[in-house]
mmCIF file of the N, C-alpha and C atoms, coordinates in Angstrom:
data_MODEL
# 
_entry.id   MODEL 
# 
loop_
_atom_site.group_PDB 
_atom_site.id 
_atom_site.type_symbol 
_atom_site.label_atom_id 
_atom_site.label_alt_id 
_atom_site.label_comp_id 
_atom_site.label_asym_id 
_atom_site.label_entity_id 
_atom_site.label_seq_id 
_atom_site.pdbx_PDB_ins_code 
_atom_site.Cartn_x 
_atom_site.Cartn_y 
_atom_site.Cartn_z 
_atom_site.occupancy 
_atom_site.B_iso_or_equiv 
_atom_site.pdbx_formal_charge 
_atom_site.auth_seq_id 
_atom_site.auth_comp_id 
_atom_site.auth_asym_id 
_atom_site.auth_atom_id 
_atom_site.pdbx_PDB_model_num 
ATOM 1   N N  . UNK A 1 1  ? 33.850  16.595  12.748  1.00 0.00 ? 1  UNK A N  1 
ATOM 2   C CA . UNK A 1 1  ? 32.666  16.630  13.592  1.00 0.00 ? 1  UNK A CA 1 
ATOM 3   C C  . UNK A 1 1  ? 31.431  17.037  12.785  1.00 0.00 ? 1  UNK A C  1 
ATOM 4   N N  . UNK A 1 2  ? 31.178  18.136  11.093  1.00 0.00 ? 2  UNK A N  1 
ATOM 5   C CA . UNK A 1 2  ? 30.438  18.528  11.198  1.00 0.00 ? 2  UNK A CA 1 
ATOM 6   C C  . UNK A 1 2  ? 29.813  17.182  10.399  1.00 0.00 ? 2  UNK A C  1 
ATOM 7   N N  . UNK A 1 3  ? 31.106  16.536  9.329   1.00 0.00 ? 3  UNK A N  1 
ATOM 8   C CA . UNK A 1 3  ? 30.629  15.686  8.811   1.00 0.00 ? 3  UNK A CA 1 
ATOM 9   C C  . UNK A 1 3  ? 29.878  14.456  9.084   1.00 0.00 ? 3  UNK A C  1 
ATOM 10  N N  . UNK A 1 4  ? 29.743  14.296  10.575  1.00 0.00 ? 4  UNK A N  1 
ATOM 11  C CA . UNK A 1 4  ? 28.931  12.546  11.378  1.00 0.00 ? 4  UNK A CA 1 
ATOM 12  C C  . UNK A 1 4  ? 27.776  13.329  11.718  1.00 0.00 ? 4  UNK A C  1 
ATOM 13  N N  . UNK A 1 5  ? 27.678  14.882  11.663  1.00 0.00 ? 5  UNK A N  1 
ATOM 14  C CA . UNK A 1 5  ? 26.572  15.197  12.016  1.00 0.00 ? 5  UNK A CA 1 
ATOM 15  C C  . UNK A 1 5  ? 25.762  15.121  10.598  1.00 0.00 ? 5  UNK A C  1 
ATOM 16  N N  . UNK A 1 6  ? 26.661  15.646  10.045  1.00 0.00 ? 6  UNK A N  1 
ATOM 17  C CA . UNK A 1 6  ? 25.679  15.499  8.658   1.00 0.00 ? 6  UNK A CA 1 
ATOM 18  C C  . UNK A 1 6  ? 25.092  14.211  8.172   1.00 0.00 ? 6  UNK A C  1 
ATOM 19  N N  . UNK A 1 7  ? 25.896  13.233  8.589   1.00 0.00 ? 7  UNK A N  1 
ATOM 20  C CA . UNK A 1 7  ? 25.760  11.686  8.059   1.00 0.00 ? 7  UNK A CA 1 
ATOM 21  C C  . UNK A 1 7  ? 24.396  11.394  9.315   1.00 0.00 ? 7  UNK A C  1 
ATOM 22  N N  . UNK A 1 8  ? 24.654  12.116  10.612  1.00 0.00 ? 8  UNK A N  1 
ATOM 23  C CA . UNK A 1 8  ? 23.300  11.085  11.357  1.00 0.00 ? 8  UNK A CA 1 
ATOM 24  C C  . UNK A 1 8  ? 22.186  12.052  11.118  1.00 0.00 ? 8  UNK A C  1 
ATOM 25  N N  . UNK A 1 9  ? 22.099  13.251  10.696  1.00 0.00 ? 9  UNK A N  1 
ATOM 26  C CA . UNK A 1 9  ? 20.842  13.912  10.212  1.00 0.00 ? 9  UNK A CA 1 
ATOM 27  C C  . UNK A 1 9  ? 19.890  13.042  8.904   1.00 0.00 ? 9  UNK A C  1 
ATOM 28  N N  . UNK A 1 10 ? 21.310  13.026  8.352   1.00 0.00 ? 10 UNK A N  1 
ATOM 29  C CA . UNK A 1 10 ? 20.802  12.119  6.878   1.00 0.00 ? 10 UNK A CA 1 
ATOM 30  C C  . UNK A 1 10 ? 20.362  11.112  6.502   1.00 0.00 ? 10 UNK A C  1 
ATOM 31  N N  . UNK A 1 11 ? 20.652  10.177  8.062   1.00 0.00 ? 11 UNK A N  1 
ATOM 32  C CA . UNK A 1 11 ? 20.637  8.593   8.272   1.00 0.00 ? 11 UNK A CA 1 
ATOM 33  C C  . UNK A 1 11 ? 19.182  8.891   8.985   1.00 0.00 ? 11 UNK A C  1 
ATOM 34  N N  . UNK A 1 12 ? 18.878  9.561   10.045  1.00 0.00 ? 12 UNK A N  1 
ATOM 35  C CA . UNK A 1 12 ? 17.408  10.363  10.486  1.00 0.00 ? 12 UNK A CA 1 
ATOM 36  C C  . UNK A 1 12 ? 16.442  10.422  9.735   1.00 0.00 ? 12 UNK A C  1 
ATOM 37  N N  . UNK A 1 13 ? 16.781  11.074  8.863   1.00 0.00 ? 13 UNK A N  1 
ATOM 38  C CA . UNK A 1 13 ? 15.836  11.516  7.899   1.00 0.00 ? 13 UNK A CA 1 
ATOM 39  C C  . UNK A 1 13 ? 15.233  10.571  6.837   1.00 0.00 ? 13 UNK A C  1 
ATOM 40  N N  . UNK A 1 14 ? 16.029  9.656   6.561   1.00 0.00 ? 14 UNK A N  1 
ATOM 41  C CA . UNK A 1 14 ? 16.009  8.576   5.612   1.00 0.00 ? 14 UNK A CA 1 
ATOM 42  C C  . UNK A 1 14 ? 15.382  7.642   6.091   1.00 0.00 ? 14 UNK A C  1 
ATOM 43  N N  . UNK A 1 15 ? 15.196  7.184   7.667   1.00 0.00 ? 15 UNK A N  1 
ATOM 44  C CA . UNK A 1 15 ? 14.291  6.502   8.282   1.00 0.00 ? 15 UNK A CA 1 
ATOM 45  C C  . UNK A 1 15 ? 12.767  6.651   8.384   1.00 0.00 ? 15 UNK A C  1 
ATOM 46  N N  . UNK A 1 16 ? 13.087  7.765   8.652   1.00 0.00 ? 16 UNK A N  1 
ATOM 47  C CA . UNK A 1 16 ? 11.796  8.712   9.058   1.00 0.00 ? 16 UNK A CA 1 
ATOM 48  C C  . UNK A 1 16 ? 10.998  8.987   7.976   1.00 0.00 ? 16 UNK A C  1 
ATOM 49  N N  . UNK A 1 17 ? 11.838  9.466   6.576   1.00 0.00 ? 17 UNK A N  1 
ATOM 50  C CA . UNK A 1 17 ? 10.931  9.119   4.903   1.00 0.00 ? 17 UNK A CA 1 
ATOM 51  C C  . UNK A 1 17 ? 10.439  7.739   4.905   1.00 0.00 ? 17 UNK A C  1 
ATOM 52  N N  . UNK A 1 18 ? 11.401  7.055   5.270   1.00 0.00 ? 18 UNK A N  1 
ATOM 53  C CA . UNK A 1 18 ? 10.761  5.530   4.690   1.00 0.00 ? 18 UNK A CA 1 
ATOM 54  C C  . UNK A 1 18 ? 9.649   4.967   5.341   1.00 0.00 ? 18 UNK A C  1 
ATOM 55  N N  . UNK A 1 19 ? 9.059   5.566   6.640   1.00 0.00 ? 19 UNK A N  1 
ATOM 56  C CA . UNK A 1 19 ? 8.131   5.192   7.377   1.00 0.00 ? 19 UNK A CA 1 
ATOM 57  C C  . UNK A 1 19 ? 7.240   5.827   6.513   1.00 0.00 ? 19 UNK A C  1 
ATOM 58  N N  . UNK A 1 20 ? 7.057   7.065   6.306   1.00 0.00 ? 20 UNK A N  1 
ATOM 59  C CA . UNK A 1 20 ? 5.826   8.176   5.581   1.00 0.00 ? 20 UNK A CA 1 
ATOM 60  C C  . UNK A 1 20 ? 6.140   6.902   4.292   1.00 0.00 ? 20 UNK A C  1 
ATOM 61  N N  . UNK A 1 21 ? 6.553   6.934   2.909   1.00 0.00 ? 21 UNK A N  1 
ATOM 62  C CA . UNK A 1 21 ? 6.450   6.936   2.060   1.00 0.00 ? 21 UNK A CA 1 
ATOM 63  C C  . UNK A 1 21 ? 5.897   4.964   1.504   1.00 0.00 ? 21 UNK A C  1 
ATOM 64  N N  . UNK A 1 22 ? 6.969   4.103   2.341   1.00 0.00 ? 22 UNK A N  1 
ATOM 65  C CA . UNK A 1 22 ? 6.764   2.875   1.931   1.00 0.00 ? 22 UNK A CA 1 
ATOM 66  C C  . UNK A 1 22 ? 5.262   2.442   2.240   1.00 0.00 ? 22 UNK A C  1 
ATOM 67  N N  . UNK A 1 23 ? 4.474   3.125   3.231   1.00 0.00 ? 23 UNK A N  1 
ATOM 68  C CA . UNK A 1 23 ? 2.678   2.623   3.101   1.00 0.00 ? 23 UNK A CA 1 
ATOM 69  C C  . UNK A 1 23 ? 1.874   4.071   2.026   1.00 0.00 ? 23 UNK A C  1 
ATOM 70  N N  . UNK A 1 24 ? 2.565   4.508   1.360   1.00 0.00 ? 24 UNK A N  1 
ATOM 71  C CA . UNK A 1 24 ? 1.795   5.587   0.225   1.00 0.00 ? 24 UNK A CA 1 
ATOM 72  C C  . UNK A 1 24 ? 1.986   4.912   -1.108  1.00 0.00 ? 24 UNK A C  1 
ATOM 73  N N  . UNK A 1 25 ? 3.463   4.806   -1.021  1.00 0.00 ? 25 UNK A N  1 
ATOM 74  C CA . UNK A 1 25 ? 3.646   3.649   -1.816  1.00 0.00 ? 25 UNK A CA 1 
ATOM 75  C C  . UNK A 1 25 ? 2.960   2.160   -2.248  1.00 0.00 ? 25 UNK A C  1 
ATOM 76  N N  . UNK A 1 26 ? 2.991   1.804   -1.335  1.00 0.00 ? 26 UNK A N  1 
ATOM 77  C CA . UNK A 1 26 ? 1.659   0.646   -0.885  1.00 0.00 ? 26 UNK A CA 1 
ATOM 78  C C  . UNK A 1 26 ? 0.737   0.694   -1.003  1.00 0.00 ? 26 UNK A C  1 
ATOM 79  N N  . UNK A 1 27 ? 0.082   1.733   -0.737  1.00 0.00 ? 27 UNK A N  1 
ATOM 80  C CA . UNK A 1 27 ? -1.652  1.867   -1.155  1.00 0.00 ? 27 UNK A CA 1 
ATOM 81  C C  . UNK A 1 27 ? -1.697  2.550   -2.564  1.00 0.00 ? 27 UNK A C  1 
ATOM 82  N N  . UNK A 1 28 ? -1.170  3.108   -3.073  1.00 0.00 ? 28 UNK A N  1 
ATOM 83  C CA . UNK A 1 28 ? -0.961  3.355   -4.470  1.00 0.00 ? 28 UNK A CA 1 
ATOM 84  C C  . UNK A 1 28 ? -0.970  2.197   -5.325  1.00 0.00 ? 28 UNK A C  1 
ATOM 85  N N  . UNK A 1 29 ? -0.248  1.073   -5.005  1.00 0.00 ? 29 UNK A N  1 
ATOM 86  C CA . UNK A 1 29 ? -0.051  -0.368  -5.558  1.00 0.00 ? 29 UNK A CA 1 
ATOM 87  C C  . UNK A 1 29 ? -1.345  -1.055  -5.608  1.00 0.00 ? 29 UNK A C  1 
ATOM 88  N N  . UNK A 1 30 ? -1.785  -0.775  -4.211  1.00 0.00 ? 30 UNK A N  1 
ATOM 89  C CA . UNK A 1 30 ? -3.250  -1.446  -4.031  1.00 0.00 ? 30 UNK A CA 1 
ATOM 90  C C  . UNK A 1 30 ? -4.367  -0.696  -4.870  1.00 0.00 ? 30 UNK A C  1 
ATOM 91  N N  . UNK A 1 31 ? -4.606  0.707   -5.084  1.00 0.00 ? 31 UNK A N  1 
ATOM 92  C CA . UNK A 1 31 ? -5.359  0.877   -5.711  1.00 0.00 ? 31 UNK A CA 1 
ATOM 93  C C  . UNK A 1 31 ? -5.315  0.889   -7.199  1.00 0.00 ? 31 UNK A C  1 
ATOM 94  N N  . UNK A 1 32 ? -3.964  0.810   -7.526  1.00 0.00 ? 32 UNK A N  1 
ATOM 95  C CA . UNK A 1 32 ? -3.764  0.253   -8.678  1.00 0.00 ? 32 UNK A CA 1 
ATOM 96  C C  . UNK A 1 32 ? -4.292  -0.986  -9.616  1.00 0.00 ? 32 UNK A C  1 
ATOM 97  N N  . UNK A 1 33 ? -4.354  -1.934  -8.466  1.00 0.00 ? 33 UNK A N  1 
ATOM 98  C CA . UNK A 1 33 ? -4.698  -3.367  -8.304  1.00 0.00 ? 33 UNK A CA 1 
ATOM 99  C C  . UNK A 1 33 ? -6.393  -3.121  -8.034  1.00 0.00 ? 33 UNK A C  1 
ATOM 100 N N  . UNK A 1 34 ? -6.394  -2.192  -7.561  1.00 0.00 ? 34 UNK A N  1 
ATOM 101 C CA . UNK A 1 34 ? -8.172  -2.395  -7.061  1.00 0.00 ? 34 UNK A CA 1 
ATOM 102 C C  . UNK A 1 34 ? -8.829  -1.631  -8.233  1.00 0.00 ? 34 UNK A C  1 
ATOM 103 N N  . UNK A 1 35 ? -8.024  -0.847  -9.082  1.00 0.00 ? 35 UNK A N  1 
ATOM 104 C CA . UNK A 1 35 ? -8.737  -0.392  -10.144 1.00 0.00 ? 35 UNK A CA 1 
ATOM 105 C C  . UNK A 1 35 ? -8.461  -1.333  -11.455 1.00 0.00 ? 35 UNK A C  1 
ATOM 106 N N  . UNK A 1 36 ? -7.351  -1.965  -11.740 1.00 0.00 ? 36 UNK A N  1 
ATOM 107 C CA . UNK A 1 36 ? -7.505  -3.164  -12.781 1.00 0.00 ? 36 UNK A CA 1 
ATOM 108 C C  . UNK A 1 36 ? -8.631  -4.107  -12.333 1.00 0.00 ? 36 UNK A C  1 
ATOM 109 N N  . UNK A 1 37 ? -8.817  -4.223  -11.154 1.00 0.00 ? 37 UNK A N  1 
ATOM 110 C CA . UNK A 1 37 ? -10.231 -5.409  -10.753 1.00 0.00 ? 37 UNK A CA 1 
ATOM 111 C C  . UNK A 1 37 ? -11.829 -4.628  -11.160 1.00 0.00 ? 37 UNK A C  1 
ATOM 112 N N  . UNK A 1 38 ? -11.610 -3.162  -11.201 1.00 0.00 ? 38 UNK A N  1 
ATOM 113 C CA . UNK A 1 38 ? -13.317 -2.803  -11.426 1.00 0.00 ? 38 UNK A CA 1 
ATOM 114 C C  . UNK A 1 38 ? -13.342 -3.213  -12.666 1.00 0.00 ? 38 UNK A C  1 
ATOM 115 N N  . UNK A 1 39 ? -12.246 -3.345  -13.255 1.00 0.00 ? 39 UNK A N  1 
ATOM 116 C CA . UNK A 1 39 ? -12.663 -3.160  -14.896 1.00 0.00 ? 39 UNK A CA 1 
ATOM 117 C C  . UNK A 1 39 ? -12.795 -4.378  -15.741 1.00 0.00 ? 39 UNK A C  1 
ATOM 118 N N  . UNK A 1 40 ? -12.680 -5.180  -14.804 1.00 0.00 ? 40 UNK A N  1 
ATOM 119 C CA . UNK A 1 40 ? -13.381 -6.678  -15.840 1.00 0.00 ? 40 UNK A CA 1 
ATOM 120 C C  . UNK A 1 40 ? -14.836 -6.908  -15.080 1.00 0.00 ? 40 UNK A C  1 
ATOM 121 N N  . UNK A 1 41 ? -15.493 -7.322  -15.918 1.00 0.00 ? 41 UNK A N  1 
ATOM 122 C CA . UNK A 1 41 ? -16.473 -7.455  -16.187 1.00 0.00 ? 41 UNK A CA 1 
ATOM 123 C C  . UNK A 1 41 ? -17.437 -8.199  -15.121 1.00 0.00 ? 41 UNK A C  1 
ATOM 124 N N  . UNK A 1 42 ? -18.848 -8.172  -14.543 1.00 0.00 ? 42 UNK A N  1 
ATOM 125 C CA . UNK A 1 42 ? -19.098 -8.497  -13.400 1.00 0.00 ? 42 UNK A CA 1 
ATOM 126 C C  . UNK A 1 42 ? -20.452 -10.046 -13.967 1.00 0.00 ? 42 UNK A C  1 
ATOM 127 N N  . UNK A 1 43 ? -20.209 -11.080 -13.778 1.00 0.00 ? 43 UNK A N  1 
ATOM 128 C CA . UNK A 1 43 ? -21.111 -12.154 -13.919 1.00 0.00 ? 43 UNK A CA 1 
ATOM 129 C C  . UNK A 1 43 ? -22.810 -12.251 -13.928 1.00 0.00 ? 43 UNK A C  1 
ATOM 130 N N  . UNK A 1 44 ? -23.515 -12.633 -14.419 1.00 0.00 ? 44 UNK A N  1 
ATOM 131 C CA . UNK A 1 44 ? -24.902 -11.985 -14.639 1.00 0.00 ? 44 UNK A CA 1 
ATOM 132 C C  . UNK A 1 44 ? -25.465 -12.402 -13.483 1.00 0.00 ? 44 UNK A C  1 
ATOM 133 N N  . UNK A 1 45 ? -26.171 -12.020 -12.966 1.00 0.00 ? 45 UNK A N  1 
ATOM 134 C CA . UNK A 1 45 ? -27.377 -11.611 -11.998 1.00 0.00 ? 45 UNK A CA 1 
ATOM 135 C C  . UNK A 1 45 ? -26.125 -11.390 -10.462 1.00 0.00 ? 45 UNK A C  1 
ATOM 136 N N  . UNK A 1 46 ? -25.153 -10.732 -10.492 1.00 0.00 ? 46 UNK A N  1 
ATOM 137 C CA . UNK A 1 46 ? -24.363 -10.034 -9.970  1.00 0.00 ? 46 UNK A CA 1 
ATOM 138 C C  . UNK A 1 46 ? -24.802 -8.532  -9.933  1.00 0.00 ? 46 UNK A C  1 
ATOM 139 N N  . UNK A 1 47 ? -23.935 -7.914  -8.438  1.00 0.00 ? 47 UNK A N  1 
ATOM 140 C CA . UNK A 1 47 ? -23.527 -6.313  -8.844  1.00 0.00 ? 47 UNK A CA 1 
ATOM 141 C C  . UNK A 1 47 ? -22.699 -6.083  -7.648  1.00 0.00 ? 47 UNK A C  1 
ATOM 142 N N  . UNK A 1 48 ? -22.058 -4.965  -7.752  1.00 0.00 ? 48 UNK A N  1 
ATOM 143 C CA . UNK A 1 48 ? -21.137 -4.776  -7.273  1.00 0.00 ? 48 UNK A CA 1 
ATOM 144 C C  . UNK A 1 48 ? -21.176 -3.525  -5.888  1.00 0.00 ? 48 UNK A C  1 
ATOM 145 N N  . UNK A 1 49 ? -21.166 -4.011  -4.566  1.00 0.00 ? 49 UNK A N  1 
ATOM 146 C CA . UNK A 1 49 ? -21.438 -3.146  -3.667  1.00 0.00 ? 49 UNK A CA 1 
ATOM 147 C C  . UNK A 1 49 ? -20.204 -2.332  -2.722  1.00 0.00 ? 49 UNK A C  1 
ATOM 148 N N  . UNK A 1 50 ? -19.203 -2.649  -3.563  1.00 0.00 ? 50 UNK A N  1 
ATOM 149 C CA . UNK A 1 50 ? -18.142 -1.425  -2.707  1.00 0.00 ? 50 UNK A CA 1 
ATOM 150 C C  . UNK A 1 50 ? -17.140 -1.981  -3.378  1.00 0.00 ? 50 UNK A C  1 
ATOM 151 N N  . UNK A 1 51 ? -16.014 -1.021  -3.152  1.00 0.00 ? 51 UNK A N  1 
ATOM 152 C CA . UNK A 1 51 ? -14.372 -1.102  -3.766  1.00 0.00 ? 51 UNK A CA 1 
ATOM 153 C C  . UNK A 1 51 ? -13.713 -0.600  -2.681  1.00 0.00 ? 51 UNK A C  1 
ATOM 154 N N  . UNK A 1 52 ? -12.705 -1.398  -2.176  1.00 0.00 ? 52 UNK A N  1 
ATOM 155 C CA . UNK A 1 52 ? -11.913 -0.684  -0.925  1.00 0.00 ? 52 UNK A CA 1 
ATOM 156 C C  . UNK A 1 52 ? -10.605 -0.598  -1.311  1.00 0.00 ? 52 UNK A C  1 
ATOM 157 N N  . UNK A 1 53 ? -9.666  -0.086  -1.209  1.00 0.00 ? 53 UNK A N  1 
ATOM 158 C CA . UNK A 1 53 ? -7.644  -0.711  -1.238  1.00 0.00 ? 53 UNK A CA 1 
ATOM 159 C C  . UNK A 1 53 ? -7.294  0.217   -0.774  1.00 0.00 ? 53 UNK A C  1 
ATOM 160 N N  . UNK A 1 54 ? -6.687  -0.523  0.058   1.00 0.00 ? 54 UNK A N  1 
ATOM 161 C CA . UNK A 1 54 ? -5.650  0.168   1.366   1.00 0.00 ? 54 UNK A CA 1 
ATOM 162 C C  . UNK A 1 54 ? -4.695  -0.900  2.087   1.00 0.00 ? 54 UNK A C  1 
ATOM 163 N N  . UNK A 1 55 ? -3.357  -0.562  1.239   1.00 0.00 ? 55 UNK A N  1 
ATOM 164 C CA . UNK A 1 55 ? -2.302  -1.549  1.887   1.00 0.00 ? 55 UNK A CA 1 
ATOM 165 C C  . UNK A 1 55 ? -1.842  -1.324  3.099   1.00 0.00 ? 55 UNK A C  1 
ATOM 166 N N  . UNK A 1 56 ? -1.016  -0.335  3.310   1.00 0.00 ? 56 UNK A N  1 
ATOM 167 C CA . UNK A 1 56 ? -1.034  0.634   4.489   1.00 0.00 ? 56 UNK A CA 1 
ATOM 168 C C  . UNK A 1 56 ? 0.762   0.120   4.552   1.00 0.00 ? 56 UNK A C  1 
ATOM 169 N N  . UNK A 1 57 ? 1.367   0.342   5.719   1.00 0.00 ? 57 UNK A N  1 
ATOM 170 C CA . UNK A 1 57 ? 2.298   -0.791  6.041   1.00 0.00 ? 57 UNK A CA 1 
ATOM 171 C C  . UNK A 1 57 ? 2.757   -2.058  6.158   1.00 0.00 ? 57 UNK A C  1 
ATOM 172 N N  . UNK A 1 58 ? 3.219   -2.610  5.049   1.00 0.00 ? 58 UNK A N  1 
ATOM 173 C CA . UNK A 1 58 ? 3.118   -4.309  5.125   1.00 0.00 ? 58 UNK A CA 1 
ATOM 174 C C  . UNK A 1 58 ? 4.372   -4.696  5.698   1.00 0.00 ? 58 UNK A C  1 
ATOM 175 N N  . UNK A 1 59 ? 4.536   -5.901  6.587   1.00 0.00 ? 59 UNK A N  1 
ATOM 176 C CA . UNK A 1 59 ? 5.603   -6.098  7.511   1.00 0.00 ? 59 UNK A CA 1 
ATOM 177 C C  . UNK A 1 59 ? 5.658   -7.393  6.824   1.00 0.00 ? 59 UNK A C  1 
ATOM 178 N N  . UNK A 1 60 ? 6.866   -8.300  7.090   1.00 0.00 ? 60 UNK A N  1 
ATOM 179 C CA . UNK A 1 60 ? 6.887   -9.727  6.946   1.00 0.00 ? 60 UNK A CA 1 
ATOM 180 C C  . UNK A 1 60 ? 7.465   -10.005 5.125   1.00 0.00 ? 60 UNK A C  1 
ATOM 181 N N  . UNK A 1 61 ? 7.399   -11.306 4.938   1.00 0.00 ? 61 UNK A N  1 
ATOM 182 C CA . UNK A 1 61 ? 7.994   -11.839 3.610   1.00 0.00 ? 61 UNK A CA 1 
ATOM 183 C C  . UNK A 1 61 ? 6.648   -12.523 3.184   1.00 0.00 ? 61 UNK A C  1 
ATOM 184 N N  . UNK A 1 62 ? 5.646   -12.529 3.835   1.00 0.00 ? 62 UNK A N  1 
ATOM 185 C CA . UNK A 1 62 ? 4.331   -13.026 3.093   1.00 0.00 ? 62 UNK A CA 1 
ATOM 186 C C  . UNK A 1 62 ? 3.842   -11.846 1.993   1.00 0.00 ? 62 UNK A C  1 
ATOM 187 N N  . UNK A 1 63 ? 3.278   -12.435 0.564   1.00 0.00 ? 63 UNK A N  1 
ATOM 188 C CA . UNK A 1 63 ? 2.466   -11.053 0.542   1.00 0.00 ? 63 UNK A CA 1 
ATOM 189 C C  . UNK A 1 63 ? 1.006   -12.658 -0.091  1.00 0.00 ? 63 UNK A C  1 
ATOM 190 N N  . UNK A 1 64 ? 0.032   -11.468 0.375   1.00 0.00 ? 64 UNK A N  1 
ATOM 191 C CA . UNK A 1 64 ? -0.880  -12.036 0.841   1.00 0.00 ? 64 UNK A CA 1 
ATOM 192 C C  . UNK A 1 64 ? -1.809  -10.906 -0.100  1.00 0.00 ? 64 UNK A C  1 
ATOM 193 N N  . UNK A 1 65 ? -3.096  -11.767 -0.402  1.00 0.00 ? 65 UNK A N  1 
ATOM 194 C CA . UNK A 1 65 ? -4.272  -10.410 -0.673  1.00 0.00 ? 65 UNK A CA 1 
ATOM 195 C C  . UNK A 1 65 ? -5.268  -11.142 -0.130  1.00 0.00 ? 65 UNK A C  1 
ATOM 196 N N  . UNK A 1 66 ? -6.070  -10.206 0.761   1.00 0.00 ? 66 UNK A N  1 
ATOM 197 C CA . UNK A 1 66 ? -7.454  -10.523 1.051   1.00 0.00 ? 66 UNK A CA 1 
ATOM 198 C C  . UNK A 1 66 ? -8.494  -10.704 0.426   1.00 0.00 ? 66 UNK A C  1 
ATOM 199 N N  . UNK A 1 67 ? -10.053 -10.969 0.220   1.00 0.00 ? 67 UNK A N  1 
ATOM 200 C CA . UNK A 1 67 ? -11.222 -10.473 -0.267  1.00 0.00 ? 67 UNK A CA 1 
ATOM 201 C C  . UNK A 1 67 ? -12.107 -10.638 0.492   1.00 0.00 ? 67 UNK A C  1 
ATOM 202 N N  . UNK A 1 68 ? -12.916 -9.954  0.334   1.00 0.00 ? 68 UNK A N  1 
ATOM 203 C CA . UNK A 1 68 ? -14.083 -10.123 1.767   1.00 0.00 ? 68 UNK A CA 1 
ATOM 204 C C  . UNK A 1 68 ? -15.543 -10.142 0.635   1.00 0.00 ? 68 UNK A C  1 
ATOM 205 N N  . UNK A 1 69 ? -16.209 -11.023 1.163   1.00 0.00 ? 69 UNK A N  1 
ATOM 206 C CA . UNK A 1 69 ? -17.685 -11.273 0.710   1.00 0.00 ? 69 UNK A CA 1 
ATOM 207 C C  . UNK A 1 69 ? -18.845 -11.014 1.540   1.00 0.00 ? 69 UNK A C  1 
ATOM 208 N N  . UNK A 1 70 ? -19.557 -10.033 1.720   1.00 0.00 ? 70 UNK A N  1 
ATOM 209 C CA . UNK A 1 70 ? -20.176 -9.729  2.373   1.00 0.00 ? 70 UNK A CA 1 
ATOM 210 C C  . UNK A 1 70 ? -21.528 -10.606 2.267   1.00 0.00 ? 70 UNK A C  1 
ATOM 211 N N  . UNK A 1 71 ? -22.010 -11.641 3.671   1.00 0.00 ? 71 UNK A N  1 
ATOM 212 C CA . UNK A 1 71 ? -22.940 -12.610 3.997   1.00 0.00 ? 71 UNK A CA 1 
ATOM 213 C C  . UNK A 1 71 ? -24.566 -11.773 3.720   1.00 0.00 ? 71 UNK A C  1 
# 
């Protein structure tokens, strides 16, 4: 008995990490990615008005990256 308790605490807990950790994980990746992008070089009569990355929770088998251009 004590041992299925121990196994569904453990099985609990392991869910419950993977929710916290797999979008920290994720945005770590992204800003990883968003800091290799500041560092090349920006085209002349350009400049550069914000840096965002934030993966957060990604669901699905797509992976996808956005960019947004502000009009």
């Amino acid at each position: 008995m004590r041992k299925a308790l121990i196994i569904m605490i453990t099985t609990v807990v392991a869910i419950i990490l993977s929710f916290i950790t797999i979008p920290l994980v994720n945005d770590l990746i992204a800003d990883s990615f968003t800091t290799d992008l500041l560092k090349l070089p920006l085209p002349m009569k350009t400049e550069r008005i914000g840096a965002v990355s934030l993966a957060g929770k990604l669901t699905g088998t797509e992976i996808v990256c956005n960019f947004s251009v502000p009009s």
